[in-house]
CHARMM-style PDB file with segment names, atoms N, HN, CA, C and O in Angstrom:
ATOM      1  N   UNK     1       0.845  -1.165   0.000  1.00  0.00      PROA
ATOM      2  CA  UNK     1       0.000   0.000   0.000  1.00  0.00      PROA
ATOM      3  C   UNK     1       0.894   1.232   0.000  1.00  0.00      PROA
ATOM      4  O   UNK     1       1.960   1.370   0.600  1.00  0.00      PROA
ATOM      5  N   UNK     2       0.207   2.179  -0.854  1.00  0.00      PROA
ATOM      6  HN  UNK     2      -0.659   2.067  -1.341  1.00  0.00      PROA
ATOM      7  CA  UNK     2       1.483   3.153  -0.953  1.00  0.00      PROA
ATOM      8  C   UNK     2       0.747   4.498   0.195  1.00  0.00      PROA
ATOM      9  O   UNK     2      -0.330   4.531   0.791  1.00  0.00      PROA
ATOM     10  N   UNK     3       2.140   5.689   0.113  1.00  0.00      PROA
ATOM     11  HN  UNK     3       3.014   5.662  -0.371  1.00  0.00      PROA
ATOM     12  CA  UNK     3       1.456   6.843   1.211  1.00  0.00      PROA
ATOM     13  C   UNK     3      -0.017   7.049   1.007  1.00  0.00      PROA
ATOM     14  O   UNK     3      -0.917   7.041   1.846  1.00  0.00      PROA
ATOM     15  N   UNK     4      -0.064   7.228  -0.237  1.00  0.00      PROA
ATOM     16  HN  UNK     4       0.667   7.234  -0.919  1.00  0.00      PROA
ATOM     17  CA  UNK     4      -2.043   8.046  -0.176  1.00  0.00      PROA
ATOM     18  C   UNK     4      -3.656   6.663   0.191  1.00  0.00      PROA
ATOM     19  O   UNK     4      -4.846   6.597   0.502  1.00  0.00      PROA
ATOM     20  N   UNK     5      -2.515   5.897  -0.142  1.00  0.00      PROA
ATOM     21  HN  UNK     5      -1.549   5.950  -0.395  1.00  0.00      PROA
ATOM     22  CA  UNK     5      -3.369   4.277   0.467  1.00  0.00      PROA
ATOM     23  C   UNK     5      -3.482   4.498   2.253  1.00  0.00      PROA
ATOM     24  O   UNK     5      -4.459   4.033   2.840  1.00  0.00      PROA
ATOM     25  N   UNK     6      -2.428   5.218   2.988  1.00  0.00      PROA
ATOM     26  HN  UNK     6      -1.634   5.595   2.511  1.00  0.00      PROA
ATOM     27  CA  UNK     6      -2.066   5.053   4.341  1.00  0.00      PROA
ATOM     28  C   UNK     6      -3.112   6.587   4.734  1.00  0.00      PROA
ATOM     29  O   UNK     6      -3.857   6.880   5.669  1.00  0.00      PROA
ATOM     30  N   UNK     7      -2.836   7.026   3.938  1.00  0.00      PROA
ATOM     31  HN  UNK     7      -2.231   6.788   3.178  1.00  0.00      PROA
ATOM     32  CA  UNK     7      -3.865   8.994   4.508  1.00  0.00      PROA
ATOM     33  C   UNK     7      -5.181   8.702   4.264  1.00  0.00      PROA
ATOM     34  O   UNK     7      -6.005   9.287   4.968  1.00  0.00      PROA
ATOM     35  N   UNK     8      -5.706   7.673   3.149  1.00  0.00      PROA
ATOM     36  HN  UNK     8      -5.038   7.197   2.577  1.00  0.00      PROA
ATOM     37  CA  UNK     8      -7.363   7.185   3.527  1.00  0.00      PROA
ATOM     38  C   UNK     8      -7.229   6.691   4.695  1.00  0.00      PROA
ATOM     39  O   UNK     8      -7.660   7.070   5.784  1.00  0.00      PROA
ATOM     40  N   UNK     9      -6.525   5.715   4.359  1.00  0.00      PROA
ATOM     41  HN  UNK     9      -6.175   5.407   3.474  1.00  0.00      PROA
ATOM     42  CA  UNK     9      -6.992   5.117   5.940  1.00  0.00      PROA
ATOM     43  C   UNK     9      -7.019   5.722   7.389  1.00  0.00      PROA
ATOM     44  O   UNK     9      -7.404   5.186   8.428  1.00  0.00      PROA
ATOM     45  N   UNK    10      -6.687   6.544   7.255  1.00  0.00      PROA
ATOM     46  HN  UNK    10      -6.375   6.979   6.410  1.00  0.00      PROA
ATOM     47  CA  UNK    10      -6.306   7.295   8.609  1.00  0.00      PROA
ATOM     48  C   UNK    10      -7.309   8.419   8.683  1.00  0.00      PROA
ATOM     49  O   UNK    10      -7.858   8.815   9.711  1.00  0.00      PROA
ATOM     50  N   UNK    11      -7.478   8.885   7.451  1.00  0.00      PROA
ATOM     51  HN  UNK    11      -7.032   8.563   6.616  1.00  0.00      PROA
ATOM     52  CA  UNK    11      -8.299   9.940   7.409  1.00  0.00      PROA
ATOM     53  C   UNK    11     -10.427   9.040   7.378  1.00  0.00      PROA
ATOM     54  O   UNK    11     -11.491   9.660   7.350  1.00  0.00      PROA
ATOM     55  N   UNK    12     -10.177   7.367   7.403  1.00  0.00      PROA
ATOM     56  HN  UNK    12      -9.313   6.864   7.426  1.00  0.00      PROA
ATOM     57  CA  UNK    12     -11.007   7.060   7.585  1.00  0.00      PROA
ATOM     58  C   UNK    12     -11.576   6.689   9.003  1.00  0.00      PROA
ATOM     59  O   UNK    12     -12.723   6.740   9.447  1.00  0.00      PROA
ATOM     60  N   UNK    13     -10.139   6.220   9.678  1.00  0.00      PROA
ATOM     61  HN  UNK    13      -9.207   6.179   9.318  1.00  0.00      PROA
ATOM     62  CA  UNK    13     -10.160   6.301  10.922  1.00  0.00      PROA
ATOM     63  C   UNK    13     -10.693   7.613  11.866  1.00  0.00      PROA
ATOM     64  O   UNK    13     -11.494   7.893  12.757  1.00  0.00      PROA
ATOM     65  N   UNK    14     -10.202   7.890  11.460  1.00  0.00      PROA
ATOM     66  HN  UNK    14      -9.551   7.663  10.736  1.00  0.00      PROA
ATOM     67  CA  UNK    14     -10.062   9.644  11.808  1.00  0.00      PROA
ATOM     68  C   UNK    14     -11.708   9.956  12.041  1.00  0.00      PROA
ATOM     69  O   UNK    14     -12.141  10.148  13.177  1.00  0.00      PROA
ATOM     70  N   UNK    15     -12.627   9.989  10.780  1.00  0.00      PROA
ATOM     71  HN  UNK    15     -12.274   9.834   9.858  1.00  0.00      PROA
ATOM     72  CA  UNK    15     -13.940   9.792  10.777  1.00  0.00      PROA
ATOM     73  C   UNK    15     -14.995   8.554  11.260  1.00  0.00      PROA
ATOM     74  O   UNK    15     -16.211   8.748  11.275  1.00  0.00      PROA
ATOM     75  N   UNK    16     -14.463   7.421  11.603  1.00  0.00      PROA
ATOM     76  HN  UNK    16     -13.476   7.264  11.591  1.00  0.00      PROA
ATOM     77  CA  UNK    16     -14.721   6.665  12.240  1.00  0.00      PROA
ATOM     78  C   UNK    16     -14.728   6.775  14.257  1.00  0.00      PROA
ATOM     79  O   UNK    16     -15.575   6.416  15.075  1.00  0.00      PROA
ATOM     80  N   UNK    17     -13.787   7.232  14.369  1.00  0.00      PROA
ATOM     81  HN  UNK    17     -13.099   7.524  13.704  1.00  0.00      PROA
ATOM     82  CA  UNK    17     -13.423   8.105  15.832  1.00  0.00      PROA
ATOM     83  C   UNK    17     -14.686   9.307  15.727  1.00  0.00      PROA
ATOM     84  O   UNK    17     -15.803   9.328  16.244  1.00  0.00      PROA
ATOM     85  N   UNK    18     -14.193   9.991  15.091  1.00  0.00      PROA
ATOM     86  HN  UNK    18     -13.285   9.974  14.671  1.00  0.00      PROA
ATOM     87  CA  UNK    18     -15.091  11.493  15.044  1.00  0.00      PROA
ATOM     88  C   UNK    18     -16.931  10.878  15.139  1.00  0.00      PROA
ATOM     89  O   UNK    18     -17.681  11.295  16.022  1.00  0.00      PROA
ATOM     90  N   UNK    19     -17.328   9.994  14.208  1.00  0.00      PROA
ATOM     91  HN  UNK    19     -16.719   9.656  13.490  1.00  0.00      PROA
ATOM     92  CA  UNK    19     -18.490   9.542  14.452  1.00  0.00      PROA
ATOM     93  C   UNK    19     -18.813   8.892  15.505  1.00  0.00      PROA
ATOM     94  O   UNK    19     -19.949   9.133  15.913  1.00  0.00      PROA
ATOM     95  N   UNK    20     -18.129   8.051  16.168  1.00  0.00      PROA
ATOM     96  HN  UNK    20     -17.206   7.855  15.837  1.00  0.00      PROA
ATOM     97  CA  UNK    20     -18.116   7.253  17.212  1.00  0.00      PROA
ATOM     98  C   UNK    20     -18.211   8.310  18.541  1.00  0.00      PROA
ATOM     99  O   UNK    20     -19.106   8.144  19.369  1.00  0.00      PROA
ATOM    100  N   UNK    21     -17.280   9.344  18.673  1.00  0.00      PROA
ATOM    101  HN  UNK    21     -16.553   9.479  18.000  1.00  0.00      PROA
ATOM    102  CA  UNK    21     -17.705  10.177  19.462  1.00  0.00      PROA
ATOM    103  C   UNK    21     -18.595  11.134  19.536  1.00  0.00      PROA
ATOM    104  O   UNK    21     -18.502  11.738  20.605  1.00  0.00      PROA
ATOM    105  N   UNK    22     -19.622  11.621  18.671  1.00  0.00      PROA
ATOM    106  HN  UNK    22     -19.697  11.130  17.803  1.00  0.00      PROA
ATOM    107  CA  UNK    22     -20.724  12.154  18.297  1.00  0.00      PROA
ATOM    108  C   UNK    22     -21.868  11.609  18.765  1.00  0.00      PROA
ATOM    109  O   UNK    22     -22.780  12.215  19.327  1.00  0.00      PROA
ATOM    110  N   UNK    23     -21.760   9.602  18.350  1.00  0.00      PROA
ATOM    111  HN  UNK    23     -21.019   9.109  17.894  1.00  0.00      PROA
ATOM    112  CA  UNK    23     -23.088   8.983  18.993  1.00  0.00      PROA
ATOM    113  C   UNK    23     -22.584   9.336  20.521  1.00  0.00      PROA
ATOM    114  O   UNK    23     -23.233  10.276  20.980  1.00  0.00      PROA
ATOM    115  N   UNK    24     -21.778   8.916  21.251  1.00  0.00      PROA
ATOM    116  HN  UNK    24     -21.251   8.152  20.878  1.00  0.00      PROA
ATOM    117  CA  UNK    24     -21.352   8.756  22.215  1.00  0.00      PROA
ATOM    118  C   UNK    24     -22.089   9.795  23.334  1.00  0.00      PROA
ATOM    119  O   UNK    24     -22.813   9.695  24.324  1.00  0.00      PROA
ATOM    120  N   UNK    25     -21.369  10.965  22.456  1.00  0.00      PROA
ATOM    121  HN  UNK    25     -20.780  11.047  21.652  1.00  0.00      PROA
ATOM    122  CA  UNK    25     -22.361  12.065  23.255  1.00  0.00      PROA
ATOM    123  C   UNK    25     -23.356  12.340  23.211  1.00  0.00      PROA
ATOM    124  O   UNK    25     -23.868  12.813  24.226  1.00  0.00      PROA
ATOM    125  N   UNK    26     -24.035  12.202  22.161  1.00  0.00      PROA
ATOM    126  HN  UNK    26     -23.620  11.818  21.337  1.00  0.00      PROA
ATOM    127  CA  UNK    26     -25.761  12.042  21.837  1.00  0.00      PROA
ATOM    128  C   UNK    26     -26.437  11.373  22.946  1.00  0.00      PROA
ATOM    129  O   UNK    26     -27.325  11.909  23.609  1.00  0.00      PROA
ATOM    130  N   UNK    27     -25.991  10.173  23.134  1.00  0.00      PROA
ATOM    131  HN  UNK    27     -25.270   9.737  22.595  1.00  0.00      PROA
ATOM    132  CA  UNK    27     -26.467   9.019  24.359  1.00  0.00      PROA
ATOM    133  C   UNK    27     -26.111   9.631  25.476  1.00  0.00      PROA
ATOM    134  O   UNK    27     -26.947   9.667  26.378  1.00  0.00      PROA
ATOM    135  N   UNK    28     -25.067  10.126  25.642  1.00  0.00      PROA
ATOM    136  HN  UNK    28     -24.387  10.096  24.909  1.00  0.00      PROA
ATOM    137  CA  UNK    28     -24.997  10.508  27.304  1.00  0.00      PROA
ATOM    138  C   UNK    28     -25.710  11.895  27.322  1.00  0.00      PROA
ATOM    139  O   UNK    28     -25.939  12.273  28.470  1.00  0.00      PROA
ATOM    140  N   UNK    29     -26.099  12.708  26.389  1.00  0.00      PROA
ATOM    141  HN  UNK    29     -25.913  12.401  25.456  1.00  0.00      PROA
ATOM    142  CA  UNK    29     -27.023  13.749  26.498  1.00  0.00      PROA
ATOM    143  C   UNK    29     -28.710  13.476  26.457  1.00  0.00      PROA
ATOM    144  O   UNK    29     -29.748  13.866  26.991  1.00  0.00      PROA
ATOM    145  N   UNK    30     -28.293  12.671  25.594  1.00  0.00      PROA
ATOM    146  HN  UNK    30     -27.450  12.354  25.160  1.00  0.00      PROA
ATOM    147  CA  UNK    30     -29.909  11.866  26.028  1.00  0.00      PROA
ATOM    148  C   UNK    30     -30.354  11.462  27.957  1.00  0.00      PROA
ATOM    149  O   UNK    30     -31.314  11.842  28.627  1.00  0.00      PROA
ATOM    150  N   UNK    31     -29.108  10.518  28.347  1.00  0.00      PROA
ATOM    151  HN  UNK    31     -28.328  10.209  27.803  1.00  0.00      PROA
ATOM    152  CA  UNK    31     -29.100   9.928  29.136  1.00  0.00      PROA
ATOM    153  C   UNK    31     -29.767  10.855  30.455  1.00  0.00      PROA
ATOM    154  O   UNK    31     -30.788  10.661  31.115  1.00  0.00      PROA
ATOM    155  N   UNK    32     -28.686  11.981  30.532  1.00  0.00      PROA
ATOM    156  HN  UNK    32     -27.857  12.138  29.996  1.00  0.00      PROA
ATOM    157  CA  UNK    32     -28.864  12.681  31.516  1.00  0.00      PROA
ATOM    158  C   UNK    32     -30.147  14.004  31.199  1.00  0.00      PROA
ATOM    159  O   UNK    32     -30.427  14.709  32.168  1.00  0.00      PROA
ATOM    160  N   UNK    33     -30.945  14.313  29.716  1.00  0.00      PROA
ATOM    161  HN  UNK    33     -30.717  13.741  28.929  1.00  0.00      PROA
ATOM    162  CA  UNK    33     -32.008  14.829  29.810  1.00  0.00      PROA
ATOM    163  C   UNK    33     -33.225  13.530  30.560  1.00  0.00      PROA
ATOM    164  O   UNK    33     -34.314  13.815  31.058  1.00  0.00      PROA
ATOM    165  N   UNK    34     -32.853  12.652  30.483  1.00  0.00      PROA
ATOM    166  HN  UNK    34     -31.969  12.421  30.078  1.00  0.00      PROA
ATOM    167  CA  UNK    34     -34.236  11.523  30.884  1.00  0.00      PROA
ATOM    168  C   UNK    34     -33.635  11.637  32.165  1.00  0.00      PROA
ATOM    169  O   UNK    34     -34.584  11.637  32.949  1.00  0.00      PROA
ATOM    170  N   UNK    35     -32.605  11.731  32.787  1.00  0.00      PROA
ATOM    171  HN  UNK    35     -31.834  11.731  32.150  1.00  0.00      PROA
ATOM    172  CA  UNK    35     -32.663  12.181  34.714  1.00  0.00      PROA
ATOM    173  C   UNK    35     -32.861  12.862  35.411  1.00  0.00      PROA
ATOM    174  O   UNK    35     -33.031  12.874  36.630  1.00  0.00      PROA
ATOM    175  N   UNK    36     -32.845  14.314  33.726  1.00  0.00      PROA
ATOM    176  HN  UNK    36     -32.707  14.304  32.735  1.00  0.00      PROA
ATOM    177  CA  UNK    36     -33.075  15.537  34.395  1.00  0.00      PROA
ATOM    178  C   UNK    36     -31.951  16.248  34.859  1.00  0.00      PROA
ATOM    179  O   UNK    36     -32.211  17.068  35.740  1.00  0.00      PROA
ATOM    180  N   UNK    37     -30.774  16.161  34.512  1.00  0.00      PROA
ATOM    181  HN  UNK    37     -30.562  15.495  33.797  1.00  0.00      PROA
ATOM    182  CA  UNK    37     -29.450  16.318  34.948  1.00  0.00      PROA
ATOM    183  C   UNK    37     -28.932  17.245  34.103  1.00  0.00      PROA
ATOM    184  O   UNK    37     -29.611  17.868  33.288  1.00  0.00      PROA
ATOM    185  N   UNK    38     -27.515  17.393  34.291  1.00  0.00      PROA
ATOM    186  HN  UNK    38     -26.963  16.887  34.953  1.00  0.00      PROA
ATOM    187  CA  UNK    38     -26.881  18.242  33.662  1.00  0.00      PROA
ATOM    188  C   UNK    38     -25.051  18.183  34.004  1.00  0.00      PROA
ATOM    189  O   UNK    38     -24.406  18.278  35.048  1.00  0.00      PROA
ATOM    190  N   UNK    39     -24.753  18.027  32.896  1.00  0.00      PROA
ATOM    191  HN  UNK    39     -25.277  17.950  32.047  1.00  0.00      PROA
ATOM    192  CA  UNK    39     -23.076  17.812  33.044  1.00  0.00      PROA
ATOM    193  C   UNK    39     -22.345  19.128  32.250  1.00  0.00      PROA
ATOM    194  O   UNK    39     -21.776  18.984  31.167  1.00  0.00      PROA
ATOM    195  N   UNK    40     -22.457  20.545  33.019  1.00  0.00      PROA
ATOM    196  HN  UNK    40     -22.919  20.662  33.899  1.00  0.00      PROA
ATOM    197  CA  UNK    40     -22.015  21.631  32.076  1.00  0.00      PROA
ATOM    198  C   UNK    40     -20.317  21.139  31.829  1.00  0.00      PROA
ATOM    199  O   UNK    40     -19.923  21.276  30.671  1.00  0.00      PROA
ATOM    200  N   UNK    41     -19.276  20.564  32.878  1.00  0.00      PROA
ATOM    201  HN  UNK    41     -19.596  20.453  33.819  1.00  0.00      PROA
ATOM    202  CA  UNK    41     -18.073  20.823  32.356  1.00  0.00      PROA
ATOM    203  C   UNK    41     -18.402  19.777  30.885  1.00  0.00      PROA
ATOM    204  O   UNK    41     -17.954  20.187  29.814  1.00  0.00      PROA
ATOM    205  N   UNK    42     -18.903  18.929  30.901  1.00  0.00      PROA
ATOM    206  HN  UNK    42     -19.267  18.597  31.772  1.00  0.00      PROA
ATOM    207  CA  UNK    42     -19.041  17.684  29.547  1.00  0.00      PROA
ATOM    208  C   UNK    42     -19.031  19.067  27.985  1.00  0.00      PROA
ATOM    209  O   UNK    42     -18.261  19.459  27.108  1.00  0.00      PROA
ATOM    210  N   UNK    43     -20.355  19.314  28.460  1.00  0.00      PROA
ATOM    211  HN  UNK    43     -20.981  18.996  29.173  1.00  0.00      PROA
ATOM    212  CA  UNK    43     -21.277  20.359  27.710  1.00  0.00      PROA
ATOM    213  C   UNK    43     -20.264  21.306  27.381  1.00  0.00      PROA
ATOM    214  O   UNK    43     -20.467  21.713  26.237  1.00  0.00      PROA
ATOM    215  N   UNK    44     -19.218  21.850  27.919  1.00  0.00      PROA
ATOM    216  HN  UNK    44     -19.053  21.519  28.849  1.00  0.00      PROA
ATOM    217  CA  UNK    44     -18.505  23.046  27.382  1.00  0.00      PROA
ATOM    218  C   UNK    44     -17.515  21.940  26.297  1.00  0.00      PROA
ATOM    219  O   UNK    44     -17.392  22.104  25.083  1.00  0.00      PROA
ATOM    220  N   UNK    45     -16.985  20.990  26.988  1.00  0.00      PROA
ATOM    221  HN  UNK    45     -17.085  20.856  27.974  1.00  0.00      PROA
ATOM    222  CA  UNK    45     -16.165  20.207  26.005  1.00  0.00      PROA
ATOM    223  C   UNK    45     -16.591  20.244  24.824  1.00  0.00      PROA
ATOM    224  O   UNK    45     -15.940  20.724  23.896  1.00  0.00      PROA
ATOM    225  N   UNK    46     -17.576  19.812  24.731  1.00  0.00      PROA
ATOM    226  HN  UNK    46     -18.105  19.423  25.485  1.00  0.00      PROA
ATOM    227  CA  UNK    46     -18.278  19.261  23.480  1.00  0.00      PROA
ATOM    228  C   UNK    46     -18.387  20.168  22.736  1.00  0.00      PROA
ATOM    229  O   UNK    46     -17.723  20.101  21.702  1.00  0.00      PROA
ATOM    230  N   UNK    47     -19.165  21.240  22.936  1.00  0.00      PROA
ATOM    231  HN  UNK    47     -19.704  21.294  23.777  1.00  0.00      PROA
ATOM    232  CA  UNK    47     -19.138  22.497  22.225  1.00  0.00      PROA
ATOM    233  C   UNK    47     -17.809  23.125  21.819  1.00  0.00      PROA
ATOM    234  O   UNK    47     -17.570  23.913  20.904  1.00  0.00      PROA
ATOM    235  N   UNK    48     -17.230  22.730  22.474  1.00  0.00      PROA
ATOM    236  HN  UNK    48     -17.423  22.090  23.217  1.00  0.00      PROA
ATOM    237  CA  UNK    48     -15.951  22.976  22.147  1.00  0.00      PROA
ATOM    238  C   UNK    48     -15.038  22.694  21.087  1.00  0.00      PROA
ATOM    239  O   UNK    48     -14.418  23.471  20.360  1.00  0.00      PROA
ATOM    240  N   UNK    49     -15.073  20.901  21.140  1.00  0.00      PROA
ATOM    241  HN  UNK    49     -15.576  20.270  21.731  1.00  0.00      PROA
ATOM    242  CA  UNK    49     -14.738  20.036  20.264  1.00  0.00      PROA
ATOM    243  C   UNK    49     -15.393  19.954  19.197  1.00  0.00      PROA
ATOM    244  O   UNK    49     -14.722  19.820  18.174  1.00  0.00      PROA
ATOM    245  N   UNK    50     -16.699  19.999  19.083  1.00  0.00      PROA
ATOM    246  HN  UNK    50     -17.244  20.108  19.915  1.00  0.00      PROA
ATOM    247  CA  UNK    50     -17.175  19.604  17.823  1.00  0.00      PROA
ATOM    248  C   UNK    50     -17.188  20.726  16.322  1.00  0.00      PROA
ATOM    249  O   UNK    50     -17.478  20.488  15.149  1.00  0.00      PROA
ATOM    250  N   UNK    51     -16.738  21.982  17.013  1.00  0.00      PROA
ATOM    251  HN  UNK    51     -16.502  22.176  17.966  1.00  0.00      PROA
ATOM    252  CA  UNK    51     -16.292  22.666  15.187  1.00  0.00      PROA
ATOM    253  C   UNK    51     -15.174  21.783  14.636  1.00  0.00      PROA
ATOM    254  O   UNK    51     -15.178  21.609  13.417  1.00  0.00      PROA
ATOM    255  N   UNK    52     -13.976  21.052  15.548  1.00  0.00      PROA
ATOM    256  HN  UNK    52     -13.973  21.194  16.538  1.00  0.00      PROA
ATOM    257  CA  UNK    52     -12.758  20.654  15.357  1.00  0.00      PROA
ATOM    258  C   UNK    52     -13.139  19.551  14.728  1.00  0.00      PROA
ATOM    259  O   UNK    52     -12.614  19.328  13.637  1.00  0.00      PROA
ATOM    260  N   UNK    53     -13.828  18.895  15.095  1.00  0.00      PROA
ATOM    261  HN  UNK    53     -14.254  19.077  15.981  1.00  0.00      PROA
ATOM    262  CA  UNK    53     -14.236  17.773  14.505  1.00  0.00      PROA
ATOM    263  C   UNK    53     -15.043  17.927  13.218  1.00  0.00      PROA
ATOM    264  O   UNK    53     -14.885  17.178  12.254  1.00  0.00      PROA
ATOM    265  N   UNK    54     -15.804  18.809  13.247  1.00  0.00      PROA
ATOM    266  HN  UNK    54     -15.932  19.418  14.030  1.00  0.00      PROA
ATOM    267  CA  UNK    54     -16.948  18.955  12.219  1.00  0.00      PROA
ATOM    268  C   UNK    54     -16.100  19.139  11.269  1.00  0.00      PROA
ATOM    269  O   UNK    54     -16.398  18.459  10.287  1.00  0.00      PROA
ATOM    270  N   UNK    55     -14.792  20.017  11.073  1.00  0.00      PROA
ATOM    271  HN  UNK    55     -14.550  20.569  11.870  1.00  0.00      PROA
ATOM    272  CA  UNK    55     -14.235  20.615   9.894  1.00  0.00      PROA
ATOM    273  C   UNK    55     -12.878  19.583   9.648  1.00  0.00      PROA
ATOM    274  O   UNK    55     -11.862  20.089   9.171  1.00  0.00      PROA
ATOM    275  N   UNK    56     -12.895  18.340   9.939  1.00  0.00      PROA
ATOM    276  HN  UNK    56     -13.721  17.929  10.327  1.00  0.00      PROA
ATOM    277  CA  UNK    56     -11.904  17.716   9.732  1.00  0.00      PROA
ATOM    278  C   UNK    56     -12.155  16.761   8.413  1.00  0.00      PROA
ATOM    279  OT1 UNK    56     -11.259  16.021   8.007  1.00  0.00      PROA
TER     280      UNK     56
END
């Protein structure tokens, strides 16, 4: 496999991670609206992270 064979893959990984952490937080935002809860330090992360992610 040559370099640009190795930058899909990574760059598939890459989006595989990025999606994986998207459901991730979906569910634990779900989780804690059905307890009624609230996790602001989570909540700033996220907001945080996700332009970084979105534009990758």
């Amino acid at each position: 496999m040559g370099f640009w064979g190795l930058i899909g893959m990574e760059e598939s990984h890459e989006e595989s991670k990025n999606g994986e952490f998207y459901s991730n937080s979906t569910a634990y935002f779900e989780f804690l609206r059905q307890k009624g809860e609230t996790d602001y330090e989570f909540e700033d992360e996220y907001y945080f992270t996700m332009p970084a992610i979105s534009s990758s």
